[in-house]
C-alpha positions in Angstrom: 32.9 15.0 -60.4 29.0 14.1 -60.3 28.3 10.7 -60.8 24.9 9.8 -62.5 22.8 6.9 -61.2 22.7 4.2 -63.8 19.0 3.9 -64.7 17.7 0.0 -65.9 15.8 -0.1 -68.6 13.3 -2.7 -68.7 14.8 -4.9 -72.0 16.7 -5.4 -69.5 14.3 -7.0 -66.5 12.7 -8.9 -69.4 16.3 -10.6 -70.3 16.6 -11.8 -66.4 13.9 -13.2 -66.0 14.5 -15.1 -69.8 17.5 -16.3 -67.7 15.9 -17.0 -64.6 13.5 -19.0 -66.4 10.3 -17.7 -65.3 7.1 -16.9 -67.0 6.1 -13.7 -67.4 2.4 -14.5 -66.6 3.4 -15.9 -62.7 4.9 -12.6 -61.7 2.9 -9.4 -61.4 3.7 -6.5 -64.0 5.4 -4.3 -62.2 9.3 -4.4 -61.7 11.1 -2.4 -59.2 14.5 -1.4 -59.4 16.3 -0.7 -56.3 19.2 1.8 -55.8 21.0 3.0 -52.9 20.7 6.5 -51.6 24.0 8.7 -51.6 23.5 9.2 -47.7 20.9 7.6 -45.4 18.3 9.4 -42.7 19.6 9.0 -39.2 16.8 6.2 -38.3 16.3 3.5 -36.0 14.5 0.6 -36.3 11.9 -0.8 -33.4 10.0 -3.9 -32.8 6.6 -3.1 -31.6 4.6 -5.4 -29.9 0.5 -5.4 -30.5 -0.2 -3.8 -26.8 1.9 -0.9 -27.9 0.4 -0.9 -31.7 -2.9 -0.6 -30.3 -1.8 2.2 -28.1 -0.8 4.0 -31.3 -3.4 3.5 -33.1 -5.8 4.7 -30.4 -3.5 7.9 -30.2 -2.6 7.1 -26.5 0.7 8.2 -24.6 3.3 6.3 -26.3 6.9 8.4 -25.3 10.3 7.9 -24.9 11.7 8.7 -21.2 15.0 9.5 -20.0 17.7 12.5 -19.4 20.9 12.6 -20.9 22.5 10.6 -17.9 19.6 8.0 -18.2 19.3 4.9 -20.4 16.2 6.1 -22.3 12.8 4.0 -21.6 10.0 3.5 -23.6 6.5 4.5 -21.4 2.8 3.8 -22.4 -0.4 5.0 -20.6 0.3 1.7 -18.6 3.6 0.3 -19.5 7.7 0.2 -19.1 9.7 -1.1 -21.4 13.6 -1.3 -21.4 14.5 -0.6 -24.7 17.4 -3.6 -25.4 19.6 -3.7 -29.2 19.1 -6.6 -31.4 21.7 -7.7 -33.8 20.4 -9.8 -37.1 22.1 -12.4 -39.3 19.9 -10.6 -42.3 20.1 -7.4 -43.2 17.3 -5.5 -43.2 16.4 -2.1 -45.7 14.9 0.8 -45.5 12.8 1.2 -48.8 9.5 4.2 -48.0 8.7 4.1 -52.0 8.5 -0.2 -51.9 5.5 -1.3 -53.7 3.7 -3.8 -52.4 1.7 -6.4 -55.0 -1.7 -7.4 -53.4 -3.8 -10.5 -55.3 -5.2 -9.5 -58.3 -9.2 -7.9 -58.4 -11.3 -7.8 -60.7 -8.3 -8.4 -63.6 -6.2 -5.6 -61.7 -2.9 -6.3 -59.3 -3.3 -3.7 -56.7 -1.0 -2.0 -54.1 -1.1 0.2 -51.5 -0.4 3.0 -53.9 -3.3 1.9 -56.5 -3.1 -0.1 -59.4 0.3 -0.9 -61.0 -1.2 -2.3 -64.1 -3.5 -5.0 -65.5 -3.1 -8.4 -66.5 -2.3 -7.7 -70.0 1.2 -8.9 -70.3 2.2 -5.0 -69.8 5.5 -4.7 -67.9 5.8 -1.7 -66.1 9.6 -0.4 -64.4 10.0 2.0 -61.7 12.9 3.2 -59.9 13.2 2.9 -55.5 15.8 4.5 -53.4 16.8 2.3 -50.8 17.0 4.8 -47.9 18.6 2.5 -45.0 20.6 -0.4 -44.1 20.6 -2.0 -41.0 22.1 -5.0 -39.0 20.6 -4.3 -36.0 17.2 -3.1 -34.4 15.7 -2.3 -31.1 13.2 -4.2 -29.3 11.1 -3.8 -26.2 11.3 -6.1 -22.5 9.2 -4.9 -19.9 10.3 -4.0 -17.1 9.7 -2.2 -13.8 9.1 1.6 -13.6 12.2 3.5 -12.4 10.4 4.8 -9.6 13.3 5.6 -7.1 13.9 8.9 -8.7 10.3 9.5 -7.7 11.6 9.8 -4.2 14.9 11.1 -4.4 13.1 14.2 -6.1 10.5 15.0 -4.1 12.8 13.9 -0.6 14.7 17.2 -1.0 11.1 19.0 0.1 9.6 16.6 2.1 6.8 18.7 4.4 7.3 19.5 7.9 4.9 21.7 9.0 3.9 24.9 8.1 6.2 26.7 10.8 9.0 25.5 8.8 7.7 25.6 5.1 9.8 28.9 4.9 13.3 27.4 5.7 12.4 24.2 3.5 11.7 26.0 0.3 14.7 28.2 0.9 17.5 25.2 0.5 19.2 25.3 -2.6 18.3 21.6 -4.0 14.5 22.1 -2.7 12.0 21.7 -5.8 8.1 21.6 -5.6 6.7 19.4 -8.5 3.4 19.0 -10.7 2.4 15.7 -12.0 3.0 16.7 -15.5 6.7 17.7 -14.1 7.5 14.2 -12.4 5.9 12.3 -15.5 8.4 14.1 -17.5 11.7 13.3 -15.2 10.3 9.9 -14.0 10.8 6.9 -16.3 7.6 5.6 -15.7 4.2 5.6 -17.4 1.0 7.4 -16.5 -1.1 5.0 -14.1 2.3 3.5 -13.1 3.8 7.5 -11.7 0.4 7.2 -9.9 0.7 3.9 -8.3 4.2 5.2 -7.2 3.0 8.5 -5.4 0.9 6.0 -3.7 2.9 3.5 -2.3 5.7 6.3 -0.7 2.4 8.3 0.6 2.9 11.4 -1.6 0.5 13.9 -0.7 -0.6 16.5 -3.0 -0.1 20.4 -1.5 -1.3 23.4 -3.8 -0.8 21.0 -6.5 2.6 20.2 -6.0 3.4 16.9 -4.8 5.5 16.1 -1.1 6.6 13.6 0.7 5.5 14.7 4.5 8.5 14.3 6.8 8.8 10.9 9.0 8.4 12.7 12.3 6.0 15.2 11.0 3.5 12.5 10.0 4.3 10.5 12.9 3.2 13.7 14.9 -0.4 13.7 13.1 -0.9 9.6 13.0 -0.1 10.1 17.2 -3.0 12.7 16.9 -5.6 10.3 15.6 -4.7 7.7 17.9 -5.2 10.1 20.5 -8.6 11.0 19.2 -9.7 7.6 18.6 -8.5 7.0 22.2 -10.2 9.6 24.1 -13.4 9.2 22.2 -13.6 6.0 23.0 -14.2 5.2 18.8 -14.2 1.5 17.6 -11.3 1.0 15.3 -13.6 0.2 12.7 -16.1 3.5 13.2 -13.7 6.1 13.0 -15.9 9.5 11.8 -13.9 11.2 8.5 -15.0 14.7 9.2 -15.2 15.3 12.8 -11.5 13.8 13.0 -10.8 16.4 10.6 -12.1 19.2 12.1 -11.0 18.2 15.9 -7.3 18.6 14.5 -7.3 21.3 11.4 -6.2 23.6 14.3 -2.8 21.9 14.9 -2.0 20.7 11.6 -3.5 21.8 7.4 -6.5 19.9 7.1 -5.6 18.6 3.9 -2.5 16.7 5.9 -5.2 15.6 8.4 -7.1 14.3 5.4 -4.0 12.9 3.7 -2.8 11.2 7.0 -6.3 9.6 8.0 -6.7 8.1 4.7 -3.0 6.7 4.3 -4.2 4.7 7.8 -7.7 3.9 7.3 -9.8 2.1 4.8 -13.3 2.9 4.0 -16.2 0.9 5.7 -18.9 2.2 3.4 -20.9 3.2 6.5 -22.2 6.4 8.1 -22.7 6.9 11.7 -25.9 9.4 13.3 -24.4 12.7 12.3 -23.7 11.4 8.6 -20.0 11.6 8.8 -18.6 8.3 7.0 -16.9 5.7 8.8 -13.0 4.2 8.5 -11.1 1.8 10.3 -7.9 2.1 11.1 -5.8 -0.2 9.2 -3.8 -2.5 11.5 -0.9 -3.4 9.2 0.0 -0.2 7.8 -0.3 1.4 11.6 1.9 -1.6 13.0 4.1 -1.5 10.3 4.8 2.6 10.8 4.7 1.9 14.4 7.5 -0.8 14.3 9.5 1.6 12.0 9.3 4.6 14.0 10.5 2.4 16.9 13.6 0.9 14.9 15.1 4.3 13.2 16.5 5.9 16.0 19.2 3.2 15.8 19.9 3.9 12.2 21.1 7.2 12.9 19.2 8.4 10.0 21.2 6.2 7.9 19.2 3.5 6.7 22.7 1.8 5.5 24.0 1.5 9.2 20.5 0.0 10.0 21.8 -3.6 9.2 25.1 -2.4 11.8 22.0 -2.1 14.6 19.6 -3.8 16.2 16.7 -4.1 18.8 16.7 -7.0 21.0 13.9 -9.1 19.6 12.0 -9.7 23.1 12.0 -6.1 24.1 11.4 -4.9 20.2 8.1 -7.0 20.4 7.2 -5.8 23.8 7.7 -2.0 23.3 5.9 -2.3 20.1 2.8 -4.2 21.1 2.7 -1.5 23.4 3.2 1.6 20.7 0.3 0.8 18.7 -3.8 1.0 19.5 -5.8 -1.1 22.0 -7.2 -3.8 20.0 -4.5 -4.1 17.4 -1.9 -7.0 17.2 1.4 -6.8 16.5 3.0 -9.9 14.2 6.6 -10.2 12.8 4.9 -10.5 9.2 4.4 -7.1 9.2 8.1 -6.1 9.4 7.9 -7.5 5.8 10.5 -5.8 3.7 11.1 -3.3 6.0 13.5 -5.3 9.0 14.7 -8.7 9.4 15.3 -10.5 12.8 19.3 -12.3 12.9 18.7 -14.9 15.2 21.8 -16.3 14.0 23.3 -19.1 16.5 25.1 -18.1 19.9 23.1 -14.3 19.4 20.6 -12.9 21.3 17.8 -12.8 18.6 17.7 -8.9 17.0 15.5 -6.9 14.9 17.4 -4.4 12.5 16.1 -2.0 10.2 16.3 -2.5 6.5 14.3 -0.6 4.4 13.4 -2.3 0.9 14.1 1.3 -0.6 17.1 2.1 0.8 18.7 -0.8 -1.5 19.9 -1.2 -5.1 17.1 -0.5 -7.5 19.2 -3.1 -10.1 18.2 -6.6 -9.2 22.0 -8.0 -9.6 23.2 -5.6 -7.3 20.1 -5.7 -4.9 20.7 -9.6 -4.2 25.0 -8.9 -4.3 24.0 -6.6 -1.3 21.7 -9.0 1.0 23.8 -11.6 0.6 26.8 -9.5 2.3 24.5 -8.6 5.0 23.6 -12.2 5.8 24.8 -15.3 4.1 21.8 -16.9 4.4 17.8 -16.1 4.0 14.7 -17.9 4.1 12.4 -17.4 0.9 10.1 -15.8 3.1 12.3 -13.0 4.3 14.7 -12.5 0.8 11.0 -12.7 -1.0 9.5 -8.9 -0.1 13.0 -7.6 -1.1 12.9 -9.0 -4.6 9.8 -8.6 -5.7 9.8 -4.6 -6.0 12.7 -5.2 -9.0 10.8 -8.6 -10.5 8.4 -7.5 -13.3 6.2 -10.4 -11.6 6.2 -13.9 -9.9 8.1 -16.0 -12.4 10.8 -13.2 -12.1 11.1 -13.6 -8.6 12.3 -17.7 -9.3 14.5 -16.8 -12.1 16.7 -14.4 -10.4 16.6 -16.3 -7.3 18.1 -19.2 -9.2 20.2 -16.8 -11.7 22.0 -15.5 -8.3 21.6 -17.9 -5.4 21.6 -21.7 -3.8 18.6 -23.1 -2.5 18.3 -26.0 -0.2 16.2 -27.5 2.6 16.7 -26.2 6.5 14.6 -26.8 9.3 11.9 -28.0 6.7 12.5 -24.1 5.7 13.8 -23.2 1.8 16.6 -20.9 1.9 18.9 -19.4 0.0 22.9 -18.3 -0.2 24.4 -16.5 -2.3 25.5 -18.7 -5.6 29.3 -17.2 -6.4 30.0 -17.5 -2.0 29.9 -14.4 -0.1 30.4 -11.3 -0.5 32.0 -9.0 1.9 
């Protein structure tokens, strides 16, 4: 049986507000009644916040990222936000057709729709169809990019050469990808998917993008050294082009080029011939150094890496010896990549432990170097953390949220707050 909607006639309006004891001249002349739809749309509220407004309203990138399996993630041009429900005490509705009184111009209350009538004591009724209720809403934290899948995608085609580009490409889970294909998988935004192909060194071939293989890029970095070496090159005049063309025999110049630049910096200089100038960069070459030195003992498994170490005295020696004449070695450079355990009655060791290879949840990041050691200066726990902090503050807060602090040695440290885990 149909049921009709009850329509309010507006005697009616002008009897409630007789018993609400108002005056018709303090309330603008039009009266809206509100009924509830039969069924409601399948919406969801979301709180914006101005950055992202203004990304709408200049018709920037604003999209929601995530596969079925994923918790979806709100991305800007710039931007990641974890996308978190909010309950409310109040409920909130839905109402498209709402009219909206503005102050009264030129003798005529206004709206977003027009003019609902003029100051002459002339009520006017309309009908609006409440089209959602809600107790809840969505709203917006920012957050890290998800940037691990970054790697785990573009690992199962990692480049070794072209003498073995065949057999790589032929492996069932091997993928090449575009840009537009990772910014579609990756939750991540635009300039932040960029910033991560930087950092793990992803190198762009035919316009896909790889990851070059450890040993593979290890081969070409040895090349340069040699280079620089032979030639007899400052480490701070290194020429772009002739480095490039001495090696394009052995190796794709655009790895040569890739390579040289993931080592060098620019020094804005030319030398005779015109070719510009780079210098190697002493950290980053160390720091490769020191790991290309520390994986054998992982087995390839950066998980048994905290199961193996280097003694510290010969570690230091053999890699002081690994990199350039005229670079140092220092222990700061092993910075989120190794830690030493000098723990009492042990020879002092250096193990590999790769910032990546652990938990990309912060909770379960910190559970997980507190049951390799029980305790960790702020200095070492530090380069860990701050990869899954959204910034410096964060760092503090889940330092405190998961661990003890106090004083050792005039050194802070940390433990694990809830004892340790094993």
């Amino acid at each position: 049986m149909e049921v009709t909607r009850y329509e309010r006639k507006l005697e009616e309006v002008t009897e409630v507000i007789g018993h609400a004891k108002l005056a018709e001249d303090d309330l603008a002349p039009q009266s809206q009644a509100l009924f509830v739809s039969d069924s409601f749309d399948d919406y969801r509220l979301l709180e914006l916040n101005s950055s992202i407004q203004t990304n709408l309203s200049e018709g920037q990138r604003v999209v929601f990222q995530g596969e079925k399996h994923e918790k979806a993630v709100l991305c800007t041009e710039n931007e990641t936000y974890e996308i978190l429900e909010a309950e409310t005490s109040n409920t909130l509705l839905l109402v498209p057709e709402l009219i909206f009184a503005l102050p009264a111009k030129d003798g005529v209350n206004q709206n977003g729709n027009g003019a609902v009538g003029e100051q002459n004591g002339t009520r006017h009724l309309s009908s609006t169809v409440i089209t959602g209720v809600f107790n809840s809403y969505l709203e917006l934290r920012k957050m890290k990019p998800r940037l691990r899948k970054l790697e785990e995608l573009l690992s199962c085609s990692e480049y070794r050469g072209s003498e073995l580009e065949e057999e790589v490409l032929a492996r069932a889970d091997s993928r090449l990808y575009s840009r537009e294909d990772l910014l579609t998988l990756v939750q991540a935004s635009s300039n932040e998917l960029d910033e991560g192909l930087r950092q793990i060194a992803a190198c762009q071939i035919d316009g896909k993008w790889r990851l070059l293989d450890f040993d593979y890029c290890f081969r070409v970095l040895s090349q340069i050294q040699n280079l620089v070496d032979s030639n007899s090159w400052p480490l701070n005049a290194v020429p772009e082009n002739e480095t490039v063309e001495t090696l394009k025999d052995i190796f794709p110049e655009v790895i040569v080029r890739h390579v040289f630049h993931q080592f060098t910096s620019p020094q804005y200089e030319r030398n005779e011939e015109g070719d510009a100038l780079f210098e190697l960069t002493e950290d980053k070459v160390c720091r490769f150094l020191a790991e290309a030195l520390l994986r054998p003992l992982a087995n390839g498994d950066h998980n048994d890496a905290a199961c193996s170490g280097f003694d510290l005295q010969q570690f230091l020696a053999a890699w002081q010896h690994s990199v350039p004449e005229g670079m140092e070695t220092n222990v700061q450079q092993l910075a989120g990549l190794a830690v030493i355990d000098d723990s009492a009655g042990k020879t002092p060791q250096v193990k590999l432990l790769p910032e990546k290879s652990l938990p990309e949840g912060a909770t379960e990041r910190l559970q997980q170097l507190f049951s390799i050691r029980q305790q960790w200066t702020l200095d070492e726990i530090q380069p860990y953390i701050e990869p899954v902090a959204v910034n410096a503050a964060d760092v503090n807060r889940l330092l405190m949220k998961h661990a003890r602090s106090f004083m050792s040695n005039g050194k802070r440290c940390y433990t694990a707050r809830h004892g340790q885990n094993n």
